[in-house]
C-alpha positions as CSV (number, residue, x, y, z in Angstrom):
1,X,0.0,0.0,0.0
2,X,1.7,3.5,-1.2
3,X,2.0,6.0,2.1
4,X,2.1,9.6,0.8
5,X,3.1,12.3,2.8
6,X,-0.2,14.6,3.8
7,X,0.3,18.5,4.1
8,X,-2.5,20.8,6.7
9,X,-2.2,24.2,7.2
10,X,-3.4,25.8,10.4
11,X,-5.7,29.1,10.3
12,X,-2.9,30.7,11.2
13,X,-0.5,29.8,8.2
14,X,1.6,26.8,10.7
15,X,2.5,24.4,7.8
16,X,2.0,20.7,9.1
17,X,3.4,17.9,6.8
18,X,2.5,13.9,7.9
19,X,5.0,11.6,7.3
20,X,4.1,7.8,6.8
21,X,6.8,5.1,8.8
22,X,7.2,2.3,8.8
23,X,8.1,1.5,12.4
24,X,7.3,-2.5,12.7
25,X,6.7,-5.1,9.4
26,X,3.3,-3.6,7.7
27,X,2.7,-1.6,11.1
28,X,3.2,2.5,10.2
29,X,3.4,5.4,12.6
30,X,2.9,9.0,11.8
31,X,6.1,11.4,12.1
32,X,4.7,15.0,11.9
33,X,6.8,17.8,10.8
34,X,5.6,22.0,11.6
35,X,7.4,24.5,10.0
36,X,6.1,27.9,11.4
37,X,8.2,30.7,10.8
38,X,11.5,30.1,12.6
39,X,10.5,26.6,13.7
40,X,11.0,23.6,12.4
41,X,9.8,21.1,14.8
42,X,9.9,17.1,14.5
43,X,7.1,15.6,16.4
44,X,8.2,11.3,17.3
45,X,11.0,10.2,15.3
46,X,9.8,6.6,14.4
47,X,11.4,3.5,15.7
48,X,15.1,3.1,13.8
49,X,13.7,-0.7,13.4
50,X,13.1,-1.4,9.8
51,X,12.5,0.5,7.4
52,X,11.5,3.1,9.6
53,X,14.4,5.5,9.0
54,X,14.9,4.8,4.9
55,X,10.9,5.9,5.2
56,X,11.6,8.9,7.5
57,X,14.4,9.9,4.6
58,X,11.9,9.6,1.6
59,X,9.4,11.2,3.9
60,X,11.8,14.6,3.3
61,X,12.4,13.9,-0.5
62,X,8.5,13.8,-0.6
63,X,8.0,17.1,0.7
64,X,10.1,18.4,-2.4
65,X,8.5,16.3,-4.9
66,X,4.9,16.5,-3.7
67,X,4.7,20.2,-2.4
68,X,8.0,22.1,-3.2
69,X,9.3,22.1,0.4
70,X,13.0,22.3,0.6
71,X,13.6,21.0,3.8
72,X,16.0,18.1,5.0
73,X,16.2,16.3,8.8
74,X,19.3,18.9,9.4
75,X,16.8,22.1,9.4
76,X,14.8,20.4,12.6
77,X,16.2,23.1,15.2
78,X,13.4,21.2,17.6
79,X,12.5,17.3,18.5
80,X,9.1,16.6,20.4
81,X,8.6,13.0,22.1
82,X,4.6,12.4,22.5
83,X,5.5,9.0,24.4
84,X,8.1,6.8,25.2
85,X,7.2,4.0,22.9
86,X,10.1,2.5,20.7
87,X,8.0,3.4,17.7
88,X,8.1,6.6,18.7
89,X,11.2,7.4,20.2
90,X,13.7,4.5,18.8
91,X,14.6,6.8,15.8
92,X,16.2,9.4,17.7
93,X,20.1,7.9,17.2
94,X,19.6,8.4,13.4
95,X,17.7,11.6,13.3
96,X,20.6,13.0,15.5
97,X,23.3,12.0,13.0
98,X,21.6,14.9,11.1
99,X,20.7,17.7,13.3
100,X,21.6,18.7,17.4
101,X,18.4,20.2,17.8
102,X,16.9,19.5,21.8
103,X,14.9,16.9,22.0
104,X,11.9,17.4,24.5
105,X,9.6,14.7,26.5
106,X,7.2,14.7,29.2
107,X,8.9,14.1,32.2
108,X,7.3,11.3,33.4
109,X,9.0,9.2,30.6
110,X,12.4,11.0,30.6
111,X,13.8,8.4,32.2
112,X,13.0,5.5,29.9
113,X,15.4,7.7,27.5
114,X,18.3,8.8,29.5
115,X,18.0,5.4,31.6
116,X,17.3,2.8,29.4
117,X,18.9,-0.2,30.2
118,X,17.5,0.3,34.0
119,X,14.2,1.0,32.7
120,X,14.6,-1.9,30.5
121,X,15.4,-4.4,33.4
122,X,12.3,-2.5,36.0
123,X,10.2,-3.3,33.6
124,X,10.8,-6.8,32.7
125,X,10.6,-7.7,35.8
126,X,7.4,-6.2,36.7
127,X,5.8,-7.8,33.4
128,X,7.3,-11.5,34.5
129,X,5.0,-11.1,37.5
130,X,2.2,-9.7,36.2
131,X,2.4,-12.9,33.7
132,X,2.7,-15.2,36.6
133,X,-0.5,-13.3,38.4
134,X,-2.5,-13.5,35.2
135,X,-2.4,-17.2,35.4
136,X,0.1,-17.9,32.0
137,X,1.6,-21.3,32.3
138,X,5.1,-21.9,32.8
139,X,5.8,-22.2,28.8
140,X,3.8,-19.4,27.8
141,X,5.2,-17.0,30.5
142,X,8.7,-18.2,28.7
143,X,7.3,-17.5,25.3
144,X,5.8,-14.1,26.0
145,X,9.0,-12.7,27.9
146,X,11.1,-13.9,24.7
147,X,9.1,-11.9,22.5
148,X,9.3,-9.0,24.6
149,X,12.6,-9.0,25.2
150,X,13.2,-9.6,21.4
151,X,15.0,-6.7,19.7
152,X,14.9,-4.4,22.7
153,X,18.9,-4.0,23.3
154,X,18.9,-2.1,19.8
155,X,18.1,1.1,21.4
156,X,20.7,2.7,23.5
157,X,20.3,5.8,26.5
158,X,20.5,9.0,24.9
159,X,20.1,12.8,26.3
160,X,16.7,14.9,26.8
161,X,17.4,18.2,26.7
162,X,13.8,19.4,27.4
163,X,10.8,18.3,29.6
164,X,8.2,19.3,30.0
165,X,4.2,18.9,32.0
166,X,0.8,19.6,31.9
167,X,0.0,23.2,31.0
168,X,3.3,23.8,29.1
169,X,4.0,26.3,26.0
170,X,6.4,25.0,24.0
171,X,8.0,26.5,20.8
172,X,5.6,29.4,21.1
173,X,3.3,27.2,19.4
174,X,2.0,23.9,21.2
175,X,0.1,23.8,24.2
176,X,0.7,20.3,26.0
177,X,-2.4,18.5,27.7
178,X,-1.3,15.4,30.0
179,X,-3.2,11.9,28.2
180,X,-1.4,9.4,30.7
181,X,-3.0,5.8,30.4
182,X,-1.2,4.1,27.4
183,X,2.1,5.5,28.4
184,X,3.3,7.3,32.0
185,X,4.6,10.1,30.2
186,X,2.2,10.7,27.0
187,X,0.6,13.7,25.8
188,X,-1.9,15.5,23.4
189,X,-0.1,18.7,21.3
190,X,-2.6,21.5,20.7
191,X,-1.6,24.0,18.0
192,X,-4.4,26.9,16.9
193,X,-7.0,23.9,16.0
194,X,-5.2,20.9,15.4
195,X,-4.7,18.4,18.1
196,X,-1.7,16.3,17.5
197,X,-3.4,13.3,19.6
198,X,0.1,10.7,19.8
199,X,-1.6,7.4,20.4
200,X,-3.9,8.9,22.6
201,X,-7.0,8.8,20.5
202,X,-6.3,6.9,17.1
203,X,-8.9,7.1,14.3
204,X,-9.9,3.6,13.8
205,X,-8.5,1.6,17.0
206,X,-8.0,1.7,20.6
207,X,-4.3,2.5,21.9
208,X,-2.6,-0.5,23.6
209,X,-3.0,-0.5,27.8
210,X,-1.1,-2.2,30.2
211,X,-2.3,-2.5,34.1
212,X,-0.2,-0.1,36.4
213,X,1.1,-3.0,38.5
214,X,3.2,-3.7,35.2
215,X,4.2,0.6,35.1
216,X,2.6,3.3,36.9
217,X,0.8,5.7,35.0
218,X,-0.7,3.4,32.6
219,X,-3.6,1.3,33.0
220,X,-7.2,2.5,32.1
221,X,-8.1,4.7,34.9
222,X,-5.6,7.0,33.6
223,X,-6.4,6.5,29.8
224,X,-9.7,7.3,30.6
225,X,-8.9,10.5,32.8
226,X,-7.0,11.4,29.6
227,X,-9.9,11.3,27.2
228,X,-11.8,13.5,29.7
229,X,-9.1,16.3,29.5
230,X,-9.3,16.3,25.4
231,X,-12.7,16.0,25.8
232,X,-13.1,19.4,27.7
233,X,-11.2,21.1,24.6
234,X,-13.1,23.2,22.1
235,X,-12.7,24.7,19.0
236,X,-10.6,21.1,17.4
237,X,-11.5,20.8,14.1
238,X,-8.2,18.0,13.1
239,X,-7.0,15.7,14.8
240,X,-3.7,14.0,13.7
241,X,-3.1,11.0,15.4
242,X,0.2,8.9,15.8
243,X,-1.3,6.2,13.8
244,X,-3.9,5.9,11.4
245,X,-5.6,8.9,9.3
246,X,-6.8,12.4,10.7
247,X,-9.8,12.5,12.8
248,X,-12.0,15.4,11.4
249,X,-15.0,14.6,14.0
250,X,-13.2,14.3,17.6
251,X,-16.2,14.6,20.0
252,X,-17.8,11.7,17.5
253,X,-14.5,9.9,17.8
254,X,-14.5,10.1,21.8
255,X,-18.3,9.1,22.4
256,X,-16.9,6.3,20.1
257,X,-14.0,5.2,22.1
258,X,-15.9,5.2,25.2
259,X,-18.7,3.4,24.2
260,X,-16.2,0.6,23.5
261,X,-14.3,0.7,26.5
262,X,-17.9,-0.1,28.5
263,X,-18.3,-2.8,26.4
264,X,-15.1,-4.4,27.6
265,X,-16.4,-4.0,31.1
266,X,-19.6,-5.4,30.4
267,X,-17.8,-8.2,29.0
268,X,-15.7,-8.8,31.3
269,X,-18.3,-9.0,34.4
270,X,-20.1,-11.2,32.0
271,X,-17.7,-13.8,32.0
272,X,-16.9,-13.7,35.8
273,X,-20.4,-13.8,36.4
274,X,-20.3,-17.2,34.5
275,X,-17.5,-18.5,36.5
276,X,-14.3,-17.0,38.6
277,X,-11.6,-17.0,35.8
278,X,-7.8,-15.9,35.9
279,X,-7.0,-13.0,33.8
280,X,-5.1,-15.2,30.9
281,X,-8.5,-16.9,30.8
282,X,-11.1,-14.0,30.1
283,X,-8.1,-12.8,27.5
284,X,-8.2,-15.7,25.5
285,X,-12.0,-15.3,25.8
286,X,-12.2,-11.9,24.9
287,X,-9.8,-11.9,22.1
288,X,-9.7,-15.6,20.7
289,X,-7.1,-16.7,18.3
290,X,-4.5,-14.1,19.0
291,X,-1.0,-14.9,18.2
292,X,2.9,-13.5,18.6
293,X,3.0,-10.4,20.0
294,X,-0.7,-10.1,19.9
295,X,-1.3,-12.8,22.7
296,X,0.9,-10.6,25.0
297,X,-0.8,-7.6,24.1
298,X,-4.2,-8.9,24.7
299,X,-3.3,-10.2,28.2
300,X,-1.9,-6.8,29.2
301,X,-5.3,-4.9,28.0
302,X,-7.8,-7.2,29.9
303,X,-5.1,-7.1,33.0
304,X,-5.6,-3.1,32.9
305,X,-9.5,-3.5,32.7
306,X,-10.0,-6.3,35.2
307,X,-7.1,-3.9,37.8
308,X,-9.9,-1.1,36.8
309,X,-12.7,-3.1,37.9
310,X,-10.7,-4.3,41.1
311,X,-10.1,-1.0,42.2
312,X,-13.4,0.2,42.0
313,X,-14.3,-2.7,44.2
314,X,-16.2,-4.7,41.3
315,X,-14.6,-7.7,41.0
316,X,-12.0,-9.9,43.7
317,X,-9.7,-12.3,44.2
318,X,-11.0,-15.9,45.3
319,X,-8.0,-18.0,45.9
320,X,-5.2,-15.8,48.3
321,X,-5.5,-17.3,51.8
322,X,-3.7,-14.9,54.8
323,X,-1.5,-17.7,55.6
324,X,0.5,-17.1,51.6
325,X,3.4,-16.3,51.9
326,X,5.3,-13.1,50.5
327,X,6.0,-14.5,46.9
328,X,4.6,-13.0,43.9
329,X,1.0,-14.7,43.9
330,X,0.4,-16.9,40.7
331,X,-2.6,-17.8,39.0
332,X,-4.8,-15.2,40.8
333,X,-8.6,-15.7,40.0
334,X,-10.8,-13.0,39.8
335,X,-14.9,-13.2,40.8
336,X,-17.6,-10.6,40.0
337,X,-17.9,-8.8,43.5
């Protein structure tokens, strides 16, 4: 399928070009350039796996061909991170062979940049036990840890210059609204009325979400306090997402997205009011015949709905007796409550 690159202009004249990536095999991303006045700025830098950088390059000669823009990756004077997600961050190495311009993130995910290898490690070993609590048996816990694991040494720590939170003007252009929930550290960019939306909102699908117990500041009480925020915005009339095409309808978009996320819960409580299931069971229920990386995915997502549900004192635990001891419980089965 060809990806062309897609050029928006704000009311204000802020030129906005979308570049197509390919971050993972047949799996794109969107790298956004903005070139207002003085500024260039490159929003996510795709993953560096891949093809993702040769696409990044052509994204540039496209710019020429298709609408006369004479720019190159060593006029960026200014990085933006919307998230610390390989696909978004991983090409950062190669984009910095061209250009020394600051690279800015929300400070919540700094330190998966500048600390990578420790965040690496923290993480791992918080998903191992989540794996174990949802109930995965002994070979798939080995099989979904392999996956994970696979391919995530390419990236090395690198330098932030720049953070920034909640509230925060940056360039003189974007204003930055907080959208934890799929990542710690994500976040919506506002400029005049365009909403640069990350992975946040996505046009067609739902973002990934893991249960905070795996890394706080995910999970869905957080992606859902998100959606709130952008929902109290006015006056968006294009949203540009991470993935996927441009939302031109955002408050249709967001009734959409949380319609869906009460289905989950209804579906959920459905099969736990059947029968007390581990959370590796209602996955393989909820989404049946998922494979690879998929399967790991879909445990993570219901694990972040049931840990929703749990909190709100919905559904519990049926099988931790006082006398356990202080491992890492396995196999934890949940019951409607």
């Amino acid at each position: 399928m060809e990806q062309r690159v897609l050029r928006f202009e704000t009311q204000a004249g802020v030129r906005i070009y979308s570049l197509p990536v390919e971050v993972f095999p047949q799996f794109y991303a969107n790298v956004y350039l903005v070139v207002a006045d003085s500024t260039i700025c490159l929003i996510d830098t795709g993953s560096g796996h891949g093809n993702s950088n040769r696409d990044l390059l052509a994204g540039f000669v496209a710019l020429q061909d298709q609408w006369g823009e004479r720019l190159s990756l060593a006029d960026v004077n200014q990085i933006i991170l919307t998230h610390a997600h390989i696909d978004h961050f991983g090409g950062l190495p190669f984009v910095r062979q061209f250009t020394q311009a600051p690279t800015a993130i929300h400070i919540a995910d700094r330190r998966v940049i500048t600390n990578y290898d420790g965040r690496l490690l923290f993480a791992s070993k918080a998903l191992s036990r989540f794996l174990r609590h949802a109930g995965v048996s002994a070979a798939q816990h080995q099989h979904l840890m392999g996956m994970y694991l696979q391919n995530k040494e390419a990236f090395q720590t690198a330098p932030i210059e720049q953070t920034f939170e909640d509230g925060d003007r940056l360039c003189d252009l974007f204003d930055v609204v907080y959208t934890p929930g799929h990542c710690p550290g994500q976040v919506c960019l506002r400029l005049d009325e365009v909403l640069f939306s990350a992975d946040h909102i996505l046009a067609r699908t739902a973002p990934h979400l893991a249960p905070e117990m795996i890394t706080p500041g995910t999970g869905l009480e957080h992606y859902i306090w998100g959606l709130q925020q952008v929902a109290r915005l006015d006056g968006i009339e294009l949203t540009l997402g991470g993935h996927e095409q441009p939302i031109e309808n955002l408050p249709k978009r967001l009734e959409h997205i949380f319609a869906s996320n009460q289905r989950k819960i209804e579906r959920i409580s459905d099969l736990l009011k059947a029968q007390p299931q581990t959370v590796a069971q209602l996955s393989a229920s909820m989404y049946r015949g998922l494979q690879g990386y998929d399967e790991l995915l879909g445990i993570e997502k219901v694990g972040a709905f049931v840990e929703y549900l749990y909190l709100r004192g919905y559904v519990r635990p049926v099988n931790i007796a006082p006398d356990d001891d202080d491992r890492d419980p396995i196999n934890v089965v949940y019951e409607l409550f």
